[in-house]
N, C-alpha and C positions, 0 to 999 in steps of 0.2 A: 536728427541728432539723438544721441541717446540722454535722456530725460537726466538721469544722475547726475553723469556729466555736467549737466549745465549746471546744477542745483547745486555740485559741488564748485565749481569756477565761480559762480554769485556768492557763497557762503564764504570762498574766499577771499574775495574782493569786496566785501560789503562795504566797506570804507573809502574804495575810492574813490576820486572826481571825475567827473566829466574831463577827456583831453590824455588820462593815466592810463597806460598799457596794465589790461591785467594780466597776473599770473596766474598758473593754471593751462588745459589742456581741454577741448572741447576733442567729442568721439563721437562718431556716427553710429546708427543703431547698425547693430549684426547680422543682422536680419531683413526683410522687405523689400520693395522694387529697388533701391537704390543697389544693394547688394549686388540682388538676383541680377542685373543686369550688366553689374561688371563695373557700374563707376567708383565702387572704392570695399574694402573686404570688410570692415566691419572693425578694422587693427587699427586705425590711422589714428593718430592725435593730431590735433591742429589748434594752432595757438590764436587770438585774434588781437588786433589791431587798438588802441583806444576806442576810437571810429565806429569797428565791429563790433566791439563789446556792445559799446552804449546803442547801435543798430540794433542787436538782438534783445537788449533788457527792453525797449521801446517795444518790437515785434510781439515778447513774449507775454509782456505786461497788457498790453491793445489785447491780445488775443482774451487772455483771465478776462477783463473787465469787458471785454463783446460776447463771450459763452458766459459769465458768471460761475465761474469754479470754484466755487466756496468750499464745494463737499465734494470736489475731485483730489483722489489721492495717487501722486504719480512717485513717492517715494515715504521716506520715511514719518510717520505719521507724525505730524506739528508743525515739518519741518519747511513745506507750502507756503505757511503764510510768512515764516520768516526771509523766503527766498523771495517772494512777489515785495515785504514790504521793502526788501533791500534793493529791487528793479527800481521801485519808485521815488525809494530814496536818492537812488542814485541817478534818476532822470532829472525831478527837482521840480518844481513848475505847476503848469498843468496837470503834467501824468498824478505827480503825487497828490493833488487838490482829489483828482478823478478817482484815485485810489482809495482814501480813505473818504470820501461820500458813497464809495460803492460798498465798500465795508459796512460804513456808518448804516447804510438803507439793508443790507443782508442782516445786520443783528439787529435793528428796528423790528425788523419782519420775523426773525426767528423767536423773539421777548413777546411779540403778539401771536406766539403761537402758530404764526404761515411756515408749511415745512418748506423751505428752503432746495430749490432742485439746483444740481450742477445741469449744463444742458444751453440752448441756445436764444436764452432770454436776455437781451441788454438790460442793465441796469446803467443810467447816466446819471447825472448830478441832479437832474430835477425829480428823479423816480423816488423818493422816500417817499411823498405822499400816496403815490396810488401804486407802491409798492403789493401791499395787502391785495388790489383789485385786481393787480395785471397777475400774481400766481392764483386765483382762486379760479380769472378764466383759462386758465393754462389747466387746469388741472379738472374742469369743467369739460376743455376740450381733451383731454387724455381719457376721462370714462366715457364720454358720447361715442369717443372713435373705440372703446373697447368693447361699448355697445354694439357698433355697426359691425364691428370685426367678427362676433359672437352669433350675428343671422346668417 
């Protein structure tokens, strides 16, 4: 899908419930194997389901809080975290509890001064404490491998 698109259909709907059809238009990217290989041109709008929606805001939300996308910019810059807190708002539960302790543990860590990577480090609900130790060895193993890359 193309990333806007979505960011705009959630900015739209940030208000609705769970069970509410959103309005709005999801687009496929224009580009990449889906194109190239003929299954849609890159024009199409597709509208989604109650169902779909709240399937995609779950999808897209799990995904941020399993890579940690804090500092991933896929559209207009602010506009990220308003569109993730609106997925969680709008899931309710769980997701949102998971959402804002990943938050809560990414600005923990950036107030103590650990730079913050976007990238495929999990942050869960228990990580604020050894938040600090899991980026220092992440970032331990990024020089030793730039080391080895270097002989």
């Amino acid at each position: 899908m193309e990333r806007g698109s979505w960011h705009s259909l959630v900015l739209q709907n940030k208000d609705i419930k769970r069970g509410e059809k959103p309005t709005g238009v999801l687009r496929p990217r224009n580009f990449g194997s889906v194109v190239d290989v003929g299954y849609v041109t890159g024009d199409e709008e597709f509208e989604l389901s109650a169902d779909e929606y709240t399937d995609m805001c779950a999808t897209y939300l799990a995904h941020r809080l399993e890579h940690n996308e804090k500092n991933r910019r896929y559209g207009v810059p602010g506009e990220e975290e308003e569109v993730f807190e609106a997925m969680a708002k709008h899931l309710g539960g769980a997701p949102l509890e998971e959402y804002k302790r990943t938050m809560a543990a990414i600005e923990a860590a950036e107030a103590d001064g650990v730079e913050v990577h976007g990238g495929y480090t999990h942050v869960s609900a228990a990580a604020e404490a050894p938040f600090r130790d899991l980026y220092a060895e992440v970032i331990e193993q990024e020089v030793a491998v730039a080391e080895v890359a270097r002989l």
